[in-house]
C-alpha positions as CSV (number, residue, x, y, z in Angstrom):
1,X,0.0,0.0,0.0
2,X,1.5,3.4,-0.9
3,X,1.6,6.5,1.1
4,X,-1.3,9.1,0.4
5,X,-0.7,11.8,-2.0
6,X,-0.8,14.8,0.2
7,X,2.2,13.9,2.3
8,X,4.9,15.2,0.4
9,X,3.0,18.7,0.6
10,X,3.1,18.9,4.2
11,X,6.0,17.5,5.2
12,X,7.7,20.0,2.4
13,X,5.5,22.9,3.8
14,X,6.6,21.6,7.3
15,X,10.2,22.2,6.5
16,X,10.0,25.5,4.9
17,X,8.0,26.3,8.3
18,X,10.8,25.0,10.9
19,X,12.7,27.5,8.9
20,X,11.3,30.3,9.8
21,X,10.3,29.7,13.2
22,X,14.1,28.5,14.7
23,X,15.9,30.5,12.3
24,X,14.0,33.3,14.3
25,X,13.9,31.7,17.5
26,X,17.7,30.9,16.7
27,X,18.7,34.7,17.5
28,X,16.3,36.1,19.9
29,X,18.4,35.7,23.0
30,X,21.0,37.1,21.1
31,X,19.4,39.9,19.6
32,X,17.6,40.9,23.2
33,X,20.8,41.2,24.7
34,X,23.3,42.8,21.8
35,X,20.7,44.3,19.5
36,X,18.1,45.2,20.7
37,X,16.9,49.1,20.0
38,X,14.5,51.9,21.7
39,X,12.3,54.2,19.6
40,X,15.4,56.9,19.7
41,X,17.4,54.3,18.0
42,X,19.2,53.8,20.7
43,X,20.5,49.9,22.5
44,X,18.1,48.9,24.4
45,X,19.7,45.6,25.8
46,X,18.4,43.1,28.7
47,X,20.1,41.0,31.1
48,X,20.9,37.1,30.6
49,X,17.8,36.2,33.2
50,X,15.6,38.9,31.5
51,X,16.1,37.6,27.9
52,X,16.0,33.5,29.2
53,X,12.6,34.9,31.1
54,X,11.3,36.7,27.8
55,X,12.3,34.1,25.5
56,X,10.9,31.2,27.8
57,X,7.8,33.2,27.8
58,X,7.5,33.2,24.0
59,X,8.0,29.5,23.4
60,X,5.4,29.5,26.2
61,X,3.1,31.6,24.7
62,X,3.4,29.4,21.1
63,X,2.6,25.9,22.7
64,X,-0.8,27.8,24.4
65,X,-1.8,28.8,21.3
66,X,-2.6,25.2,19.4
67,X,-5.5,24.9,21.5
68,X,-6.9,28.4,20.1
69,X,-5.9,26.3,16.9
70,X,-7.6,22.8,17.5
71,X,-10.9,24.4,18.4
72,X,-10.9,26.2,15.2
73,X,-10.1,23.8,13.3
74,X,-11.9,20.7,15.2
75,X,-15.1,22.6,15.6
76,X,-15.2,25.6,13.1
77,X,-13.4,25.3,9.9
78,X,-11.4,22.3,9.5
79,X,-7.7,22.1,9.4
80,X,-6.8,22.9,6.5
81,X,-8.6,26.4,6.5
82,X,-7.4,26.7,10.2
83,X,-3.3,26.1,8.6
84,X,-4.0,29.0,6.1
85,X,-5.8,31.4,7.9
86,X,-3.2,31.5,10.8
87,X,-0.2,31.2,8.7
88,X,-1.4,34.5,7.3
89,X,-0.9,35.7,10.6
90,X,2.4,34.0,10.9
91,X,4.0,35.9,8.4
92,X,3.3,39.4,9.5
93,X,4.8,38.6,12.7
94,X,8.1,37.4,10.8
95,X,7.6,40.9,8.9
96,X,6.8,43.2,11.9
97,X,9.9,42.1,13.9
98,X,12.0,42.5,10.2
99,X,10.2,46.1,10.1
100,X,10.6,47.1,13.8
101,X,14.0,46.2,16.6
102,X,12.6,47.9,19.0
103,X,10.3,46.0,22.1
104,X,7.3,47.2,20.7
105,X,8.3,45.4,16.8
106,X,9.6,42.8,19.7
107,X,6.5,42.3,21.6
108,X,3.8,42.9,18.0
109,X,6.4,40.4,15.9
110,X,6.0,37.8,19.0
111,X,2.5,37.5,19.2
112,X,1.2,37.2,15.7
113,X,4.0,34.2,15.4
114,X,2.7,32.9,18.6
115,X,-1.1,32.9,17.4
116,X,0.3,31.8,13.8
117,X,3.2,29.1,14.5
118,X,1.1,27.7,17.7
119,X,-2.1,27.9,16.2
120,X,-1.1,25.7,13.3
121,X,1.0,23.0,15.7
122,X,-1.7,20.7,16.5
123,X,-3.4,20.8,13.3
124,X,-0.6,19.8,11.0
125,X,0.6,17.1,13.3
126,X,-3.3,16.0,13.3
127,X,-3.7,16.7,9.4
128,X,-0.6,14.1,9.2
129,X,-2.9,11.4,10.6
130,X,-5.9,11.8,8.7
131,X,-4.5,11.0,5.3
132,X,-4.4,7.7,6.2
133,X,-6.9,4.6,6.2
134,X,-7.0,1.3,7.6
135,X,-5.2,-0.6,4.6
136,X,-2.1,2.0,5.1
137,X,-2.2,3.0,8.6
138,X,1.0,0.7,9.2
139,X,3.0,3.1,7.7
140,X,1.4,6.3,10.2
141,X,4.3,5.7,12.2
142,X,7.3,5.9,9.6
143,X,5.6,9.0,8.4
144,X,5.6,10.8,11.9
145,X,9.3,9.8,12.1
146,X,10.2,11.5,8.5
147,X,7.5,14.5,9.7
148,X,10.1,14.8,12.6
149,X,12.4,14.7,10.6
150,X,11.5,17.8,8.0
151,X,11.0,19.7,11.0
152,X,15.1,19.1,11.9
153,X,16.3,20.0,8.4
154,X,14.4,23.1,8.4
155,X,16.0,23.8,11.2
156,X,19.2,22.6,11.5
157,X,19.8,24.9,7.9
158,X,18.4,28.3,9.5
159,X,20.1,27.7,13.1
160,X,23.7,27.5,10.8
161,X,21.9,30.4,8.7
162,X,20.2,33.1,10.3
163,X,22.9,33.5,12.9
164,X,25.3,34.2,10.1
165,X,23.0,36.8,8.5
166,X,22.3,38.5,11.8
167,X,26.3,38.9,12.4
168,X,26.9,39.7,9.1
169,X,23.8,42.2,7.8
170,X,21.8,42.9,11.0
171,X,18.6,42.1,12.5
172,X,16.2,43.2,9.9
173,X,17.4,40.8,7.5
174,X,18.0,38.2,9.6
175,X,14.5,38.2,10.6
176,X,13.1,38.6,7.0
177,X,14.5,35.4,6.1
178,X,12.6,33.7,8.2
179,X,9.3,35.6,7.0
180,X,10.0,34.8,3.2
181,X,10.5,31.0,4.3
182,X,7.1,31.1,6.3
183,X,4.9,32.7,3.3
184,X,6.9,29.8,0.9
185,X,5.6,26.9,3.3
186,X,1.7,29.0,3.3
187,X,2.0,28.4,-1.0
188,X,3.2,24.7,-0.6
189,X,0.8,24.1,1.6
190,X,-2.1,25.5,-0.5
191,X,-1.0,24.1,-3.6
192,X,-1.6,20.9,-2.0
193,X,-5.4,21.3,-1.5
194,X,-6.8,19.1,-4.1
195,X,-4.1,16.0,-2.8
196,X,-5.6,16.1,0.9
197,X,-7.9,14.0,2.7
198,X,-10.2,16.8,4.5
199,X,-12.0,15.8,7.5
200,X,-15.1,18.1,8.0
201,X,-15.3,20.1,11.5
202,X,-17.2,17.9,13.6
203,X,-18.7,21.4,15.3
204,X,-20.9,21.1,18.5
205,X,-20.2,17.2,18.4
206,X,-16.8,18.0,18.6
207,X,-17.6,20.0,22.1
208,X,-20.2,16.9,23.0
209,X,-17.0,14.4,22.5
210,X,-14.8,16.5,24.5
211,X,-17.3,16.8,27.7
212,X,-18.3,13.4,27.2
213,X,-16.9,10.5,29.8
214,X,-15.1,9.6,26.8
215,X,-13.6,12.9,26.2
216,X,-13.0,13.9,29.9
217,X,-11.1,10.2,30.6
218,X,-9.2,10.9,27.9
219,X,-7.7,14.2,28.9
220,X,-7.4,13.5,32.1
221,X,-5.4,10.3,31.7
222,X,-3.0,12.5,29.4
223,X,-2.7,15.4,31.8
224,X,-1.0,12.7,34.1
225,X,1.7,12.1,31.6
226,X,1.8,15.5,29.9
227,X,2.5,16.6,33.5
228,X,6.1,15.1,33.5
229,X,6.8,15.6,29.9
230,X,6.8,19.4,30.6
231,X,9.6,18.9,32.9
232,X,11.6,17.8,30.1
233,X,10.5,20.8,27.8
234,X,11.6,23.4,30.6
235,X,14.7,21.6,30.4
236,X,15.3,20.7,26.5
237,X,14.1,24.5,25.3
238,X,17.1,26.1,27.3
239,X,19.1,24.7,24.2
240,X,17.9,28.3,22.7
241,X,18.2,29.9,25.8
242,X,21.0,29.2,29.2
243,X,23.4,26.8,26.7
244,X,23.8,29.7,24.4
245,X,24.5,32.2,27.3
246,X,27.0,29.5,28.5
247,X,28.7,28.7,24.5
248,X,29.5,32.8,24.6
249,X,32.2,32.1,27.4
250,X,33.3,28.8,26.0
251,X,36.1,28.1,23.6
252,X,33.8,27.6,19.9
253,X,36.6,26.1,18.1
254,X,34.9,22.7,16.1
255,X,37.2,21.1,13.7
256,X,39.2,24.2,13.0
257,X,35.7,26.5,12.5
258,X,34.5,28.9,15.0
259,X,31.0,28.8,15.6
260,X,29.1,31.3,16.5
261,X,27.1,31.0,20.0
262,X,23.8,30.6,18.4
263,X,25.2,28.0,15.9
264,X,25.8,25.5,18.2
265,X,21.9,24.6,18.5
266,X,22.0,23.6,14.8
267,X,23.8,20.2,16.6
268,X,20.3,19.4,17.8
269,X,18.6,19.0,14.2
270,X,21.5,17.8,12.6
271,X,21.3,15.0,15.1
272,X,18.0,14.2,15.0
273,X,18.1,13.5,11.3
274,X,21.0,10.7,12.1
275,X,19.1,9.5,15.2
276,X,15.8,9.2,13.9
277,X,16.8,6.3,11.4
278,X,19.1,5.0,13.9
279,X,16.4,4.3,17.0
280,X,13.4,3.7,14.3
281,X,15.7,0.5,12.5
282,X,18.3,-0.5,14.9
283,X,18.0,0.5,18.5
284,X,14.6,0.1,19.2
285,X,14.5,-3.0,17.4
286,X,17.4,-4.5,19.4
287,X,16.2,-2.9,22.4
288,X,12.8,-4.8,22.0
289,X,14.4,-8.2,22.3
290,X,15.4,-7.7,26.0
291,X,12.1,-5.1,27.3
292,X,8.4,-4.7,26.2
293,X,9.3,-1.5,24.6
294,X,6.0,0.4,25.3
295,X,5.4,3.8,24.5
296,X,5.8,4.9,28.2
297,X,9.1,2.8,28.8
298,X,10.4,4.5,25.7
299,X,9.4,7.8,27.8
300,X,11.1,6.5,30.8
301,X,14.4,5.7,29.4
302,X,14.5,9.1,27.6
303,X,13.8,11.0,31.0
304,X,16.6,9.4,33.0
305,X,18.9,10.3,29.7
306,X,17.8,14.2,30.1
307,X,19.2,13.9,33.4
308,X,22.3,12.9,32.1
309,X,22.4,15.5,29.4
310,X,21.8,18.2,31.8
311,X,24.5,17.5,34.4
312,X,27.3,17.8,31.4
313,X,26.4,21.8,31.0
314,X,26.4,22.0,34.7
315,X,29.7,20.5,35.0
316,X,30.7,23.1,32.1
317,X,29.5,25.6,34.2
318,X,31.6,24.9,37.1
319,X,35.0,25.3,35.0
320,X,33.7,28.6,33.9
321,X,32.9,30.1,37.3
322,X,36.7,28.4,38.3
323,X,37.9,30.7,35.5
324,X,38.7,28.2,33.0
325,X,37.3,28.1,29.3
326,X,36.5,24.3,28.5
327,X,35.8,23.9,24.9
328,X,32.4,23.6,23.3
329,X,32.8,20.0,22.0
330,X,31.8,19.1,25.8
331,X,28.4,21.1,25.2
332,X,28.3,19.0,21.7
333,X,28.4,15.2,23.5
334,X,25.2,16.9,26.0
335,X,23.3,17.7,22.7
336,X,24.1,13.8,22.1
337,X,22.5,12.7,25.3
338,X,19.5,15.2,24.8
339,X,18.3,14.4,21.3
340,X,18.4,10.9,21.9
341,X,16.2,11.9,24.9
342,X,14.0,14.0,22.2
343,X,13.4,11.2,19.6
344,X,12.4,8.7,23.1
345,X,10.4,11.4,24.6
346,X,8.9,13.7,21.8
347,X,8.2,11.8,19.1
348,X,6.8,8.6,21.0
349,X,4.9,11.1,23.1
350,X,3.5,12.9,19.8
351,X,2.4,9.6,18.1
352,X,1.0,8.4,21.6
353,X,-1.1,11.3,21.3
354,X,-2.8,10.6,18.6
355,X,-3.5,7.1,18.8
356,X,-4.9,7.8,22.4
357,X,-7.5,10.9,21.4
358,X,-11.3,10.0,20.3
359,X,-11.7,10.2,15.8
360,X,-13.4,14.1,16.6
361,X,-10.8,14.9,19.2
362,X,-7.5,15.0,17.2
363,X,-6.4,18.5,16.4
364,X,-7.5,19.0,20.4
365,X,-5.2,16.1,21.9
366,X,-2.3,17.4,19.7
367,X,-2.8,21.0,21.6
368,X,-3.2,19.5,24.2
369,X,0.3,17.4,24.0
370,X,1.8,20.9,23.1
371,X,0.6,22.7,26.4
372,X,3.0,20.0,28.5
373,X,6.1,22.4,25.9
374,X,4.0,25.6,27.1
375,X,4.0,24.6,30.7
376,X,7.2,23.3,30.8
377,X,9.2,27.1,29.5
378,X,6.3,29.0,31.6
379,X,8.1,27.5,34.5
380,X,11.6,28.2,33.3
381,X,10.5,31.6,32.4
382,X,9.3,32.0,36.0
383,X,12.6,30.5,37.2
384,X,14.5,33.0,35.3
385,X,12.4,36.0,36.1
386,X,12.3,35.1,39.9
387,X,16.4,34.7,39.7
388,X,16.9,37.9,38.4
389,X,17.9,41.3,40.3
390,X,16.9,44.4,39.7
391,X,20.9,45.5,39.4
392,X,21.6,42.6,36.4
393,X,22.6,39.7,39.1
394,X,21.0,36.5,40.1
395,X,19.7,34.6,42.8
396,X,21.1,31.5,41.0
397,X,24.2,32.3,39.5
398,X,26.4,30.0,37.5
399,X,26.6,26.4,38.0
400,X,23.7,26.4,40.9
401,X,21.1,27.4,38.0
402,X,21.9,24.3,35.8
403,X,22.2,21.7,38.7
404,X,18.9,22.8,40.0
405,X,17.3,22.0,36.8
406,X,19.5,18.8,37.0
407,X,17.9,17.9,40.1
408,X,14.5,18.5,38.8
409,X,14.7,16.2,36.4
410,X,16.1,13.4,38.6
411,X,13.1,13.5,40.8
412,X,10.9,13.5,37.7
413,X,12.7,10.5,36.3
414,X,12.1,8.8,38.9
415,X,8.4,9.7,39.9
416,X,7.0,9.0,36.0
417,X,7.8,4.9,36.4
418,X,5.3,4.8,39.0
419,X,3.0,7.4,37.6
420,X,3.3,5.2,34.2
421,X,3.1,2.1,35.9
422,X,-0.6,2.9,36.9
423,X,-1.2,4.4,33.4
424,X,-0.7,1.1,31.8
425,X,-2.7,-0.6,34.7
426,X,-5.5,1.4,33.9
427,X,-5.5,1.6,30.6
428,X,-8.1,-1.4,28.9
């Protein structure tokens, strides 16, 4: 059985999307501290903590908005009217911050990408599953593996790009990359109309599903997990945010090249492309013959590997308060440990998702998979605007700021084999 026909549209217009949205998230700690403007055209810089706090906040602010997605697009319009609509929206906010480096471009740019980037999460991922039928649902999970994997290529070329543009020719340009990228992925995406499966808003039985018993078990049996999983985001999103604070004081020399500090997160999606293969054909396979390799054990695993990942920065951090300047290829093995954690956590916890939700309920359980990211950086943002002083200190300085997080996740580790112990004991 062959894979539908719409599928090369949206996992093309998926990595002309991932473009824009890390090639801009790429740079924003960087710009908010070194480029930031006020209206007199004058630097307007934050802190370290304020920039984590604001930047936290952001990512924060996307993974709330697929819910504002999923119930347009679950009980209103459909998805593929919702994905249009809001990647309208999506480009102006890569155009307003292009337009405007000041806070109030900042703030305006923000929240149109929020609405537009967050508000289409749930429904692509959803869209994804409903080109399928029974005789080639076999191949659903495949598919979410190569969606996963579009999203990394996208990135991994506009975290090695867009940092480079911003050094080189300045914020506006760097951020109108992005925004051309983002209105290429809105025309793939609507040249594919005609190839898609489109699954009719269900309207008020979408709402009667969702306060059903049905509906309401559902969610609430997800909230348990999606509860830990955001631990793991607050942790895994400081990639864009605490790790590139830390690469500015670290020695960036790889293989004779000097990266820039925002070009180290590029190691993330280049990794995920090699890893995704690997787990999908070789370690999951082998691991199976020695484990039940559920779902939730692949979740398990992939905590207690975050832990691991974390401590290495924290180490790092030590050496730097001590005065020395360990090189960045220490930072590179952590990225290692943590997108294997990504593909065990993410992407089983994505697919999960959507096998778990009710047939009129799929656009919501994706948002609703995304609000364990939104939680997850609400808290680091809290973390980082609690920390920080009024005079440009912190409360948690250095190393004691990445082995709290460390410690965090330890405890969570550890707590989610119980919690998904009784999942699996519950579940029919």
């Amino acid at each position: 059985m062959s894979l539908p026909t719409g599928i090369a549209y949206v996992i093309s217009n998926e990595a002309a999307e991932r473009f824009s949205y890390y090639g801009m998230r790429a740079i924003l700690v960087v710009f908010m501290t070194q480029y930031l403007l006020n209206a007199s055209g004058q630097r307007d810089v934050m802190s370290d903590n304020e920039a984590q706090g604001y930047f936290h906040l952001f990512v924060s602010s996307v993974y709330f908005m697929p819910l504002l997605g999923a119930l347009l697009a679950d009980g209103v319009l459909g998805k593929y009217k919702t994905i249009i609509l809001l990647s309208s929206l999506y480009c102006l906010g890569h155009f307003a911050l292009a337009i405007d480096n000041t806070r109030m471009g900042l703030l305006l740019g923000q929240a149109l990408i929020a609405i537009g980037a967050g508000g289409i999460k749930a429904c692509v991922s959803a869209h994804i599953g409903d080109q399928f039928g029974i005789g080639n649902q076999h191949l659903m999970s495949k598919v979410y593996s190569w969606f996963y994997f579009s999203i990394n290529l996208g990135a991994f070329s506009a975290m090695l790009i867009i940092p480079w543009l911003l050094e080189q020719y300045g914020a506006s340009v760097a951020f109108a990359v992005p925004g051309l990228l983002m209105l290429l992925a809105t025309i793939i995406f609507w040249s594919g109309r005609y190839r898609f499966v489109h699954v009719p808003p269900a309207g008020i039985g979408f709402i009667k599903e969702m306060c059903s018993q049905v509906g309401l078990t559902c969610l609430a049996k997800l909230a348990v997990i999606y509860a830990f999983i955001a631990v793991f985001w607050a942790l895994f999103d400081q990639t864009g945010s605490s790790w590139i604070v830390q690469a500015q004081k670290m020695d960036r020399m790889v293989l004779g090249v000097e990266l820039l500090p925002s070009q180290i997160q590029a190691a993330n999606p280049l990794l995920i492309m090699l890893l995704v293969p690997l787990f999908s054909y070789v370690i999951y396979p082998l691991l199976s013959r020695v484990l039940t390799l559920t779902p939730l054990k692949k979740m398990q695993i992939g905590l207690f590997i975050t832990v691991i990942a974390f401590a290495i920065p924290s180490a790092l951090q030590m050496q730097l308060d001590d005065g020395l300047t360990p090189s960045i290829e220490w930072q590179l093995i952590a990225y290692i440990l943590l997108t294997s954690a990504e593909v065990m956590v993410s992407i089983t916890c994505l697919e999960f998702s959507y096998t778990q939700a009710p047939k009129t309920m799929k656009s919501f359980i994706m948002a609703f998979y995304y609000l364990s990211v939104a939680v997850g950086n609400l808290f680091t943002s809290g973390v980082n605007f609690f920390i920080h002083n009024q005079d440009g200190s912190s409360k948690l300085a250095g190393a004691s700021y990445f082995w709290f997080f460390t410690g965090l996740m330890l405890i969570t580790a550890l707590l989610f084999i119980f919690v998904s112990r009784r999942y699996q004991e519950n579940t029919p």
